[in-house]
Backbone bond lengths (Angstrom), bond angles and torsions (degrees), N, CA, C in turn:
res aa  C-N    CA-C-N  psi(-1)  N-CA   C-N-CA  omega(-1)  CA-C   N-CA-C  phi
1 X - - - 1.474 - - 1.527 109.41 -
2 X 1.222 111.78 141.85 1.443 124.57 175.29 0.988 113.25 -101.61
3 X 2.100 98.20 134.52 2.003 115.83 -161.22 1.566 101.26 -116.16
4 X 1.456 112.50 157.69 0.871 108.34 173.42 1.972 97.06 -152.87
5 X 1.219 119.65 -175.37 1.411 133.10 178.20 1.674 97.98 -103.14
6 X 1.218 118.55 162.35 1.595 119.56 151.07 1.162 111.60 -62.00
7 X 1.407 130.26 164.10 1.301 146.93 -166.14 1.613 120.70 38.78
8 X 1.646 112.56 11.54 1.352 91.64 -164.29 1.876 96.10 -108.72
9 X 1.215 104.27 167.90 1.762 105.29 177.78 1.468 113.46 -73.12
10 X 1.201 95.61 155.40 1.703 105.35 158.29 1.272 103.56 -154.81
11 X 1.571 101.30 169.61 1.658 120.58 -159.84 1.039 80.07 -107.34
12 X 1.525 114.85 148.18 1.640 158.68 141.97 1.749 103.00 -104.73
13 X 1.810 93.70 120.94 1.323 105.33 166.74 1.607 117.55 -124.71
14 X 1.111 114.29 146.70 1.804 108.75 -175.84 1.457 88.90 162.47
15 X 1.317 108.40 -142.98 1.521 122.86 -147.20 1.758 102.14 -152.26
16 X 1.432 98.82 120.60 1.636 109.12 170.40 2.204 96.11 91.07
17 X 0.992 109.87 15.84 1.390 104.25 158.89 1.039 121.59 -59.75
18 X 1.322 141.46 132.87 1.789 158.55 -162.79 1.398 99.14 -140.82
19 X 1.615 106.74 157.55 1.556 118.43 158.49 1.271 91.14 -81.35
20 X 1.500 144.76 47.59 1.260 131.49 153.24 1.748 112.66 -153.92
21 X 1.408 83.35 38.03 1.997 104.52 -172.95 1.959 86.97 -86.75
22 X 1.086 114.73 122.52 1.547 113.19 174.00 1.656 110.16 -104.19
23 X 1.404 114.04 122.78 1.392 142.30 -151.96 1.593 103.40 -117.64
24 X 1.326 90.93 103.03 2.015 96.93 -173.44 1.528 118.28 -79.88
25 X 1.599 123.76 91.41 1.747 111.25 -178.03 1.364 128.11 -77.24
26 X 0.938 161.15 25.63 1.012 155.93 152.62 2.200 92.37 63.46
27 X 1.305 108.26 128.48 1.801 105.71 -174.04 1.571 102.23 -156.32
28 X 0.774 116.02 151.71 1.737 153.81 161.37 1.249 132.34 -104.36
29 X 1.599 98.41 126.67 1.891 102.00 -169.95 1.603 95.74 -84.60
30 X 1.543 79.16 -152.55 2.062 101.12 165.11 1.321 101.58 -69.33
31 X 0.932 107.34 -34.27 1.968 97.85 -152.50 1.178 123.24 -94.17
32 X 1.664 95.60 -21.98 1.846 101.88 164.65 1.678 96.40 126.07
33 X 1.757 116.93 -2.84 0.937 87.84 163.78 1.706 161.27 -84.50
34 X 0.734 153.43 170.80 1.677 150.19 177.17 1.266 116.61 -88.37
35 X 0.973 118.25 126.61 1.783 115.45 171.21 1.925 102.83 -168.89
36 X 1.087 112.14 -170.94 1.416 112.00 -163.91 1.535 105.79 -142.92
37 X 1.444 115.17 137.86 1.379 129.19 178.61 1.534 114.94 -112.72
38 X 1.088 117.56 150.77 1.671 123.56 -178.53 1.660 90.74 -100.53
39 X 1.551 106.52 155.68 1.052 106.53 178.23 2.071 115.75 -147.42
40 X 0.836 135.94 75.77 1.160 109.88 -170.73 1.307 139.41 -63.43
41 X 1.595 138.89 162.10 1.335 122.29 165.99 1.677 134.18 -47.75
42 X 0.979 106.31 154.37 1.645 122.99 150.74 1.056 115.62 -80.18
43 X 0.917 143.26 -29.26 1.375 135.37 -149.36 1.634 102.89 -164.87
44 X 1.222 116.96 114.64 1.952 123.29 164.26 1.566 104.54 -128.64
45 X 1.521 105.54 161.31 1.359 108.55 -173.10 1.472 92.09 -105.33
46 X 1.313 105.11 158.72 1.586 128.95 -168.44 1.549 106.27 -55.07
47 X 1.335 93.56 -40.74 2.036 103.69 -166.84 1.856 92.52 -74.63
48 X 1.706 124.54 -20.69 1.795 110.27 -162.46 1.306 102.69 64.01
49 X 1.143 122.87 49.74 1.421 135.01 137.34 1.300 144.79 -129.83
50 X 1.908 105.19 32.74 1.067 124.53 -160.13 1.622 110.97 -169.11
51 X 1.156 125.69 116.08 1.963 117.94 151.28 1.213 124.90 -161.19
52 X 1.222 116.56 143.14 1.486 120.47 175.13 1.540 98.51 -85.41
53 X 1.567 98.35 165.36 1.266 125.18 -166.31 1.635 117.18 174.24
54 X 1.790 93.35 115.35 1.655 95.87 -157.10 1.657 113.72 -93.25
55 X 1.090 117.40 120.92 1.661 141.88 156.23 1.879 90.42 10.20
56 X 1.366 129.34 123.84 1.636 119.94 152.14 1.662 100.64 -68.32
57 X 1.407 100.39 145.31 1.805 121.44 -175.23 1.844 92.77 -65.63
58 X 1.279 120.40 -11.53 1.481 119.20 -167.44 1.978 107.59 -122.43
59 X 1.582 96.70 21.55 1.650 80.51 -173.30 1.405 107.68 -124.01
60 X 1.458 107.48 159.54 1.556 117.07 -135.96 1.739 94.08 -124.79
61 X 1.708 110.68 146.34 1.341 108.39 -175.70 1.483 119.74 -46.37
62 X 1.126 119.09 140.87 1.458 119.76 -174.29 1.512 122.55 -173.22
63 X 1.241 135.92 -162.57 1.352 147.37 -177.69 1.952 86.79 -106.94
64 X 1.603 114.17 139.49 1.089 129.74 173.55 2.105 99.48 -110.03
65 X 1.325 93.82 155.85 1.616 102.73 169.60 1.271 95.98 -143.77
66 X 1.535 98.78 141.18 1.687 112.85 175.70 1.955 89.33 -113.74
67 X 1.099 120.11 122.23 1.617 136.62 -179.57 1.494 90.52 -44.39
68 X 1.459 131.60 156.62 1.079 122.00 148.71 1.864 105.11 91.17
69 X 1.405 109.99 -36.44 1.737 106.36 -169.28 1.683 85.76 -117.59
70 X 1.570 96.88 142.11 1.665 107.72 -165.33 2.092 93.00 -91.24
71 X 1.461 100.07 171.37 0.974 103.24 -152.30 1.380 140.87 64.15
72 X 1.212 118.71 -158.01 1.790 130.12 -172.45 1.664 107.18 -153.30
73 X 1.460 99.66 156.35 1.544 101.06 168.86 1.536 98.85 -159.03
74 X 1.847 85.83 136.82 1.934 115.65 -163.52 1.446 88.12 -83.78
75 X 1.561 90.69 145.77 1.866 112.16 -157.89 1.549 80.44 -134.94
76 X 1.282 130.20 139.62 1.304 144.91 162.12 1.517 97.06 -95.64
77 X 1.963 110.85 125.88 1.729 99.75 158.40 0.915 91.86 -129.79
78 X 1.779 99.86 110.85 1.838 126.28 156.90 1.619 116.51 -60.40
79 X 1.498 128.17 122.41 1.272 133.48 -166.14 1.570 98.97 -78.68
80 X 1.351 126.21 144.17 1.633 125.34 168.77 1.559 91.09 -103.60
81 X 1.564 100.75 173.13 1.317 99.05 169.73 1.649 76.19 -174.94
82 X 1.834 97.81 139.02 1.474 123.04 -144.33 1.693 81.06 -123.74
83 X 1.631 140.25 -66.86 1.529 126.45 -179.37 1.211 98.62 -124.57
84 X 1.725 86.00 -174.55 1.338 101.86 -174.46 1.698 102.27 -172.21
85 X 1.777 100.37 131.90 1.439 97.47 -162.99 1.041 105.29 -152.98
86 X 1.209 119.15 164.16 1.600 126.95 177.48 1.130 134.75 -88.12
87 X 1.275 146.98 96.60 1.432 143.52 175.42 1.130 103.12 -39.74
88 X 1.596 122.17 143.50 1.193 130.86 160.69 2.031 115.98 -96.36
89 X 1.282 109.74 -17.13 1.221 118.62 -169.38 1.653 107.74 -90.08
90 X 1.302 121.68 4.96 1.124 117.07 178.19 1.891 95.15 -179.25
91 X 1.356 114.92 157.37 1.509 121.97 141.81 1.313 106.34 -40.52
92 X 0.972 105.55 128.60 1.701 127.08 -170.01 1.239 134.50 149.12
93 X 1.440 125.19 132.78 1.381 150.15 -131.01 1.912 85.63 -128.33
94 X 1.087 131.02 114.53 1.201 130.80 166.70 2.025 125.83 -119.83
95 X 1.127 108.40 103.27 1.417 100.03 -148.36 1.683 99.59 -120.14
96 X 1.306 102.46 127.40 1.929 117.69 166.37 0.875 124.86 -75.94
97 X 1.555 145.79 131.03 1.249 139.78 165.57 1.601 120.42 -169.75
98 X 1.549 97.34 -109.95 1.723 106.31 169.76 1.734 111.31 169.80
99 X 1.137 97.04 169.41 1.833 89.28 -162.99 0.994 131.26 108.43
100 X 1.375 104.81 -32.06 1.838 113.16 -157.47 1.633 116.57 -57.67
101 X 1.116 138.06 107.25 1.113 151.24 121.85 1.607 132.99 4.37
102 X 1.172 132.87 42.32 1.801 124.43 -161.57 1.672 87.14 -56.17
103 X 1.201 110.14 143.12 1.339 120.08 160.04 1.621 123.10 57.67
104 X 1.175 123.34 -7.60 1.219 140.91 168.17 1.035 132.96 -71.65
105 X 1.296 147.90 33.01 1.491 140.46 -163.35 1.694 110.60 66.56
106 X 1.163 109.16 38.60 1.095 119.73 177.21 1.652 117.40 -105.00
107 X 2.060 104.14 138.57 1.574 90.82 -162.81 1.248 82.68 -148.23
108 X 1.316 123.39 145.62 1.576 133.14 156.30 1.615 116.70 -95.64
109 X 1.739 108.25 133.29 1.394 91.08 174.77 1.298 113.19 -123.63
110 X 1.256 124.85 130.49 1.420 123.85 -169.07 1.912 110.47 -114.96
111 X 1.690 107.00 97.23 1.077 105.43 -162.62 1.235 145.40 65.28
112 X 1.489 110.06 28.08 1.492 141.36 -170.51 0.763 127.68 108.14
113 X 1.687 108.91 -33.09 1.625 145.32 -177.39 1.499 108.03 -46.06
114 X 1.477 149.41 114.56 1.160 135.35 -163.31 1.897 80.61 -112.77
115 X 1.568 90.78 153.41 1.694 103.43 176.87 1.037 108.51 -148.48
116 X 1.927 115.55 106.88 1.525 118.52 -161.12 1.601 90.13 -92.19
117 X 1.538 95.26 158.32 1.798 105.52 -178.71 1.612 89.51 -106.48
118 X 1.417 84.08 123.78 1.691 116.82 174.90 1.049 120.15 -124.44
119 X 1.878 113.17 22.48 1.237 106.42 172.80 1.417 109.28 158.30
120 X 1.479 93.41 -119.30 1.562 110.51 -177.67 2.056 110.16 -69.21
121 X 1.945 87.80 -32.86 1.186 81.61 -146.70 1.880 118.30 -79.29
122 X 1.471 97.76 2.97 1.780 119.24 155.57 1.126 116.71 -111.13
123 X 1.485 124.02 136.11 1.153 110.57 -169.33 1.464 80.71 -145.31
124 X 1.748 108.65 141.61 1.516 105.86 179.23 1.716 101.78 -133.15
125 X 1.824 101.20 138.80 1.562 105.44 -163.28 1.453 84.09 -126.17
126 X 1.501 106.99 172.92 1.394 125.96 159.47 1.747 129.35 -109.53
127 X 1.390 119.74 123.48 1.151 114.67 -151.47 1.237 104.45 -116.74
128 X 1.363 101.17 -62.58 1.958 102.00 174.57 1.030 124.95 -103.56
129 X 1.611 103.55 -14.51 1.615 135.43 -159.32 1.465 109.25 -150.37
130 X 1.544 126.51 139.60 1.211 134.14 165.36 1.365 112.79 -36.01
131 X 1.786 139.30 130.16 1.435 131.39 -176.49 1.699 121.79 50.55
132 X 1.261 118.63 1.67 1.381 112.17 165.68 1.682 140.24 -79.24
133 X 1.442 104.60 21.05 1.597 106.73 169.45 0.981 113.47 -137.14
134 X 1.328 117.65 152.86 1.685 113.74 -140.91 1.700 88.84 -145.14
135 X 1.503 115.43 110.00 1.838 114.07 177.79 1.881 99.44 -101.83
136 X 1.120 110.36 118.76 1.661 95.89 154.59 1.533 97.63 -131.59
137 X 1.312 83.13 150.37 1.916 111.22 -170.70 1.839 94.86 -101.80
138 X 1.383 87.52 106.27 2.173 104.00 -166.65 1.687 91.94 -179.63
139 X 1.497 82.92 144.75 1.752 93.56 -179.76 1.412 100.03 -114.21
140 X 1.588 108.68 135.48 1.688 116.96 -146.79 1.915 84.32 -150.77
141 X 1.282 81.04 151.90 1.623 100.09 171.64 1.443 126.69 -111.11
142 X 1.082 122.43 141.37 2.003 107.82 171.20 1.232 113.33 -66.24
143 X 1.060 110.40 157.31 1.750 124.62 -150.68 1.344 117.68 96.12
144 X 1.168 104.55 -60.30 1.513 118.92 -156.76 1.696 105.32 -65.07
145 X 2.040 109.15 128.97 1.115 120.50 -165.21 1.786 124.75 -69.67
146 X 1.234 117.39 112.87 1.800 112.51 -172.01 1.564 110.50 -87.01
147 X 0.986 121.74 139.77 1.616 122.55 165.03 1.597 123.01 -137.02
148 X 0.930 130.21 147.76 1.779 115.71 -172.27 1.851 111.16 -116.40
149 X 0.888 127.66 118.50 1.001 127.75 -177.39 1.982 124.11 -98.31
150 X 1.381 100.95 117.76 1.634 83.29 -173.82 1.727 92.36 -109.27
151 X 1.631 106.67 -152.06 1.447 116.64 -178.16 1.457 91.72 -90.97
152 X 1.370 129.85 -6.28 1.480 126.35 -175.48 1.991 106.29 -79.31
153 X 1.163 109.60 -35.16 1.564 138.71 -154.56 1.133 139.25 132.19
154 X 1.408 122.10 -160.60 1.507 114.85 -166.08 1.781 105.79 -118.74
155 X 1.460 98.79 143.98 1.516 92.47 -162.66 1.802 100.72 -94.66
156 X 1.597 119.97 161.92 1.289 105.51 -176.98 1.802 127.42 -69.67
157 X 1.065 106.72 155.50 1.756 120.46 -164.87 1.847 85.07 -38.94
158 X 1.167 106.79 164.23 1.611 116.94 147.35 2.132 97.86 -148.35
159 X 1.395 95.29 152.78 1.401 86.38 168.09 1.309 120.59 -100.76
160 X 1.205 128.83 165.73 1.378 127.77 173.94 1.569 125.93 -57.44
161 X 1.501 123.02 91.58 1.450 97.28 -170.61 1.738 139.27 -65.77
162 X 0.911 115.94 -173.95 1.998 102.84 177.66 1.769 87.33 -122.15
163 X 1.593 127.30 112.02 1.375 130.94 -137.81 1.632 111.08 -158.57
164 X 1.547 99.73 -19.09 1.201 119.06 -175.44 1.577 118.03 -148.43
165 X 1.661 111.25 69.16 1.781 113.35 -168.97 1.442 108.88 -52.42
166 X 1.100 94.41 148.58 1.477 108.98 -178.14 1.957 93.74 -54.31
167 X 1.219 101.97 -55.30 1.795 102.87 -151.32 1.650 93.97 -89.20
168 X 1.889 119.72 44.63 1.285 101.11 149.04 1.617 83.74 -132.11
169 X 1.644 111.71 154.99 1.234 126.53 157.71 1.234 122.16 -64.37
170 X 1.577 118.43 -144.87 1.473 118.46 167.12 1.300 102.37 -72.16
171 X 1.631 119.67 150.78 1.643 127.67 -145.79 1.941 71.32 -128.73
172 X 2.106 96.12 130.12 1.565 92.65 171.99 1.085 102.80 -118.10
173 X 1.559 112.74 -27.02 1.415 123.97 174.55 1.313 127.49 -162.65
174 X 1.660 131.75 155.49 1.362 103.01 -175.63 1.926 80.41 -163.83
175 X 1.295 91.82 166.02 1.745 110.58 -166.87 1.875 111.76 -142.29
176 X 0.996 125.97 170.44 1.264 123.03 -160.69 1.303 113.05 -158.69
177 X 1.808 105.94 106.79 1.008 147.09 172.43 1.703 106.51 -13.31
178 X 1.531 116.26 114.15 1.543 115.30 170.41 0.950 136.35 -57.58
179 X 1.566 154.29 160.59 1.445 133.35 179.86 1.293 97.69 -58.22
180 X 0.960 132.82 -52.88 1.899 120.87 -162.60 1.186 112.43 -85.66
181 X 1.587 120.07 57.50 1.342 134.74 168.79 1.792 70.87 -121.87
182 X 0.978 127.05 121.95 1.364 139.76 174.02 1.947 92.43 -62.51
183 X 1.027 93.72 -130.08 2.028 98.77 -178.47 1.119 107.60 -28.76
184 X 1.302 135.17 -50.53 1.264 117.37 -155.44 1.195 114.35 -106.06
185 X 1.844 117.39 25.18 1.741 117.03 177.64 1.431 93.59 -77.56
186 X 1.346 88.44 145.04 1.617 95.04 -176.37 1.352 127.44 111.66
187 X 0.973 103.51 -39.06 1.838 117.48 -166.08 2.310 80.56 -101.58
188 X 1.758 82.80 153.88 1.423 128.43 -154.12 1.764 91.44 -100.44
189 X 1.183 128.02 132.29 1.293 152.09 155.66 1.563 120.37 -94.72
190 X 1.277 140.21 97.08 0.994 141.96 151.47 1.593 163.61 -89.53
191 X 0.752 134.45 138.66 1.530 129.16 -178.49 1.343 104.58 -101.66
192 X 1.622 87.97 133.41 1.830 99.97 -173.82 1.679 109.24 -133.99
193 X 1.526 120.59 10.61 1.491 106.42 -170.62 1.268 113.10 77.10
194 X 1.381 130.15 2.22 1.395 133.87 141.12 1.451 141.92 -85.48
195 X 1.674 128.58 173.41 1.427 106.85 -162.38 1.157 102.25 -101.62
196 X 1.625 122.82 49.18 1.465 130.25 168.43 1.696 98.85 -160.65
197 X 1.713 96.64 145.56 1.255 104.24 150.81 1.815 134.68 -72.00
198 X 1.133 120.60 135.21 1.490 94.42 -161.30 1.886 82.91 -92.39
199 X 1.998 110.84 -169.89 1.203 109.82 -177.62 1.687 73.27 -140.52
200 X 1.580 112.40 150.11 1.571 103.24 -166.28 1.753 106.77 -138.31
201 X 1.110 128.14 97.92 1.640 113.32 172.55 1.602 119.71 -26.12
202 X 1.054 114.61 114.27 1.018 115.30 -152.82 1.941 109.73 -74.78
203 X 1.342 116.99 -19.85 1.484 141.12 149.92 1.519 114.88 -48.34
204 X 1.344 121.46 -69.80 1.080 94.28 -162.97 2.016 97.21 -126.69
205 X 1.446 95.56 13.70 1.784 81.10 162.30 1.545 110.13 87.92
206 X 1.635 116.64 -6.20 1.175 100.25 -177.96 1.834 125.19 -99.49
207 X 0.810 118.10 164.12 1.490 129.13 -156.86 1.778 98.02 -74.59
208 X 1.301 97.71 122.52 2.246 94.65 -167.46 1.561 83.05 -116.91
209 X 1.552 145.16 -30.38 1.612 142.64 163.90 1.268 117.48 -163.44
210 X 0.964 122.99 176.24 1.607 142.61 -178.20 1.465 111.45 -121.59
211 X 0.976 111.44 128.35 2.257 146.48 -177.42 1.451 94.43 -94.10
212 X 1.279 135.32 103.29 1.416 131.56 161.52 1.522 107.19 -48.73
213 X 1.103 113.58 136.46 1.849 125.41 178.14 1.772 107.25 -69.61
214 X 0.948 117.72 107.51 1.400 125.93 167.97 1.863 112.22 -48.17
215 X 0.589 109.95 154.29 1.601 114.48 -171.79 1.580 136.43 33.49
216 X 1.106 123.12 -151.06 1.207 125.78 161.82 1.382 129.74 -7.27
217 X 1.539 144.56 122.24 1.898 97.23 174.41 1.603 101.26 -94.89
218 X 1.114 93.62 160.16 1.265 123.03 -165.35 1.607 130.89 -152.39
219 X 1.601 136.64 176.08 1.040 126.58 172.92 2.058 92.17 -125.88
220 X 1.270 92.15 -9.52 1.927 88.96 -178.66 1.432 101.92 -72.97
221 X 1.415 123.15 87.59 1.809 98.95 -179.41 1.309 72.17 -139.27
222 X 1.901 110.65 165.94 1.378 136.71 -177.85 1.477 97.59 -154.79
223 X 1.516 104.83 117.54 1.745 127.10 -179.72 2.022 92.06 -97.04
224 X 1.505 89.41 152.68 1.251 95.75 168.42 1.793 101.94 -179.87
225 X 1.320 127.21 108.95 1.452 134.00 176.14 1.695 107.20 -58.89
226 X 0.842 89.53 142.69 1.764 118.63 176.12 1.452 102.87 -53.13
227 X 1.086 135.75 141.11 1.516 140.73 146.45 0.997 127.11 -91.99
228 X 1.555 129.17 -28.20 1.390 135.70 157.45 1.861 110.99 -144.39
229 X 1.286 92.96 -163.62 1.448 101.31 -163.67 2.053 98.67 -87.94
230 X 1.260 96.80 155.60 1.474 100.32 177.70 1.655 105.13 -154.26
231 X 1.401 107.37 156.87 1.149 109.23 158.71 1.708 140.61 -115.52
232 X 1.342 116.57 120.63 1.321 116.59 -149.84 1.562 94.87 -111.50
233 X 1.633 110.69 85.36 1.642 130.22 162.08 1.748 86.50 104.16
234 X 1.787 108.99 -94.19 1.495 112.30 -176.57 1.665 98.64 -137.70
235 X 1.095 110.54 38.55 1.301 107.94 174.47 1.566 105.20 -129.04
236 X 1.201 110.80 133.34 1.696 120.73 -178.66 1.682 121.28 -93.98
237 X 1.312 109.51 95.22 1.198 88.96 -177.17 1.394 112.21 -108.84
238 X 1.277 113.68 153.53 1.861 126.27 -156.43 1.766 99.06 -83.48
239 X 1.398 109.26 155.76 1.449 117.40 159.75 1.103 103.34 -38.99
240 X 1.553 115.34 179.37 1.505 123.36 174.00 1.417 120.72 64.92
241 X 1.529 102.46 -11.97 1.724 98.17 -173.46 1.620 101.66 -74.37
242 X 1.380 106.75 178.43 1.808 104.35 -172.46 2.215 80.86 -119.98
243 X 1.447 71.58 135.98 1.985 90.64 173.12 1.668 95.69 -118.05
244 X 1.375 99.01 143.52 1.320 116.89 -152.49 1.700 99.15 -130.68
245 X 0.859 121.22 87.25 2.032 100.61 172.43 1.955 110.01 -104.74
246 X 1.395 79.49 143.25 1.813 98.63 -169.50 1.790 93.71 -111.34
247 X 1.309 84.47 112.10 1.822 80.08 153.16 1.428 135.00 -105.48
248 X 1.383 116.73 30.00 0.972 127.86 -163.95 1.691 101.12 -115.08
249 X 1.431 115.16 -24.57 1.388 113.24 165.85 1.875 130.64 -76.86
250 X 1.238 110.69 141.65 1.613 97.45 -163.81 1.368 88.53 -102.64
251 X 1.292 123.05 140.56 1.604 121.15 -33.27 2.048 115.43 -64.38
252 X 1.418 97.27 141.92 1.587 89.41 177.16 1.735 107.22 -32.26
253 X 1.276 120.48 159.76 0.953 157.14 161.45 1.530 158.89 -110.58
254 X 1.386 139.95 82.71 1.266 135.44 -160.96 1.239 104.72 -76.19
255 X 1.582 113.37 147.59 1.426 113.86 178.28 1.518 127.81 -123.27
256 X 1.336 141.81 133.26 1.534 95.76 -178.06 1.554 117.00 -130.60
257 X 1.202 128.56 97.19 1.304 127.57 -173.20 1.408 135.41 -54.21
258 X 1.525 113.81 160.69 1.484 106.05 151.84 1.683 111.59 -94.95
259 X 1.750 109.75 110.67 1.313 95.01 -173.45 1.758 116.30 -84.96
260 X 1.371 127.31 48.16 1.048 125.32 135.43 1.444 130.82 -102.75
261 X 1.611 106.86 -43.63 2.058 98.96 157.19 1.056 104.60 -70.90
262 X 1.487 134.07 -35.87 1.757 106.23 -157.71 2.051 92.23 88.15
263 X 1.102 122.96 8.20 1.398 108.78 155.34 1.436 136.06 -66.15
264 X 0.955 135.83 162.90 1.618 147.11 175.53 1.599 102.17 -83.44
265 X 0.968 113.28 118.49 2.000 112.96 160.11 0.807 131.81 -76.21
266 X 1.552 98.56 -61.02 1.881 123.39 162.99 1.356 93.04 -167.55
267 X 1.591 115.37 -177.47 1.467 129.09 -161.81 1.892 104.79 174.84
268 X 1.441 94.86 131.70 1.431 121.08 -169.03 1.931 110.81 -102.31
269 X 1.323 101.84 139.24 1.256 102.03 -176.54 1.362 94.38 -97.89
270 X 1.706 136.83 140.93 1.267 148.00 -153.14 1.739 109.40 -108.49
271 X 1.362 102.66 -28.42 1.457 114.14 -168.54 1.404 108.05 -88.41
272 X 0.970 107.22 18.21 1.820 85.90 -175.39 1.847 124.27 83.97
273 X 1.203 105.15 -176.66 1.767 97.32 178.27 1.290 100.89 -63.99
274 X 1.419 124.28 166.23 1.731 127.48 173.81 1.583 95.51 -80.09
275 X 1.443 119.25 149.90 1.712 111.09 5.55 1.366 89.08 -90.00
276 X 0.992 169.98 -41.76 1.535 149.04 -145.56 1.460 114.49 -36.29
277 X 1.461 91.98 122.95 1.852 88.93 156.73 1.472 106.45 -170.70
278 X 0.757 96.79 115.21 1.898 132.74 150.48 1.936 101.31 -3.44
279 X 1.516 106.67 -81.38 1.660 99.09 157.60 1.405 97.86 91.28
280 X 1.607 127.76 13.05 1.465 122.54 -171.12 1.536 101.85 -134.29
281 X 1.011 119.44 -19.80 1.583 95.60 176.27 1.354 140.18 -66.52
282 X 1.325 115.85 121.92 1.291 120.38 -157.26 2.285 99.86 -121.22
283 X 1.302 99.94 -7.50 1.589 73.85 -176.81 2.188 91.72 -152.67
284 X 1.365 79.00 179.33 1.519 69.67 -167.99 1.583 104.90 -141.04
285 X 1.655 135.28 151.68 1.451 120.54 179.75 1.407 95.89 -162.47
């Protein structure tokens, strides 16, 4: 039997092929149902003895029909799957790819561990692509190897990434330390809707200090390091400094730190004379 991925081409060879040869796939929704799409080529050769024609992102192993040519021919669709990550808001397995199967002979395996969907507890959506998001309700660790299995085959391992640290909140923005931040080039600055900036190893995500949040609190903040030196009114502040804008202060506000105290340098009001203000800035570059 002949395999293929979703979205990818395959050749049709025979006689009397057209860019208007209609190619029956056999496909699958969210919900598990079955039904069938026509599809024509991209591509036929001049003589009709030749065409590509690419896989639907939603179609499921089966018998293919080309209109017009008697019989059928069994198409394997092997599922890919590109991540794989951990919810923090619940037990849950959240996985990217393609293939997915709702209700179909569909199985997740987590570290050998196979996990048949019996229901609620897989649930398959479409995100960027027809059948490409994959929920299972299972408590899983990073590291640990994912694979998806349909009636087509088994898609390749991915591991669990570490993508979402425990000790950042919702992430609005974050910027990254220059080489001539001595220790801390390298390492990640973020905004999380807390009343500190965190400073983050950039390896493994963990929290090395905290930047008090300049103004307002808020979750509208936009980090962005200095590239060179500037002057803001009569105060000079050096490359490397961290600029901070709050839109949560009336009028928004730019800020610009020393990001090793967490001091103030100077800082610009964005809105104009009071009361005016603008009230939207959320990021900064």
């Amino acid at each position: 039997m002949s395999s293929a991925n979703p979205g990818q081409t395959i050749r049709l060879v025979g006689d009397g092929i057209t860019l208007s040869t209609q190619i029956i796939f056999p496909i699958i929704d969210v919900n598990g149902t079955v039904s069938n799409r026509v599809v024509r080529p991209d591509l036929a050769s001049v003589d009709g003895t030749l065409g590509e024609v690419r896989v639907p992102q939603d179609a499921v192993t089966g018998n293919l029909q080309v209109v017009g040519a008697a019989g059928s021919f069994a198409l394997q669709v092997v599922p890919t799957l590109a991540v794989a990550e951990v919810s923090t808001s619940a037990p849950q397995l959240r996985l990217l790819g393609g293939g997915f199967t709702e209700g179909s002979a569909l199985t997740v395996n987590v570290n050998g561990t196979p996990i048949a969907d019996t229901g609620s507890n897989v649930d398959v959506s479409s995100w960027f692509l027809s059948n490409d998001r994959l929920y299972v309700s299972t408590a899983v660790a990073v590291g640990q190897l994912v694979s998806v299995t349909t009636a087509g085959g088994t898609s390749a391992a991915v591991a669990i990434a570490l993508d979402d640290p425990a000790a950042v909140g919702t992430l609005y923005d974050l910027a990254i330390f220059p080489t001539s931040a001595g220790t801390d080039a390298g390492r990640l600055v973020v905004a999380d809707a807390t009343a500190t900036l965190k400073v983050l190893d950039a390896a493994t995500f963990a929290v090395v200090r905290t930047i008090a949040q300049p103004g307002a609190a808020t979750g509208q903040l936009g980090v962005a390091f200095l590239g060179a030196d500037v002057m803001v009114g009569a105060v000079a502040v050096p490359a490397g400094s961290l600029a901070v804008v709050n839109g949560a202060d009336a009028p928004d506000r730019l800020y610009y730190l020393n990001p090793a105290s967490g001091a103030v340098l100077a800082s610009v009001a964005l809105g104009g004379a009071a009361p005016t203000d603008e009230a939207g800035a959320f990021a900064v570059a």
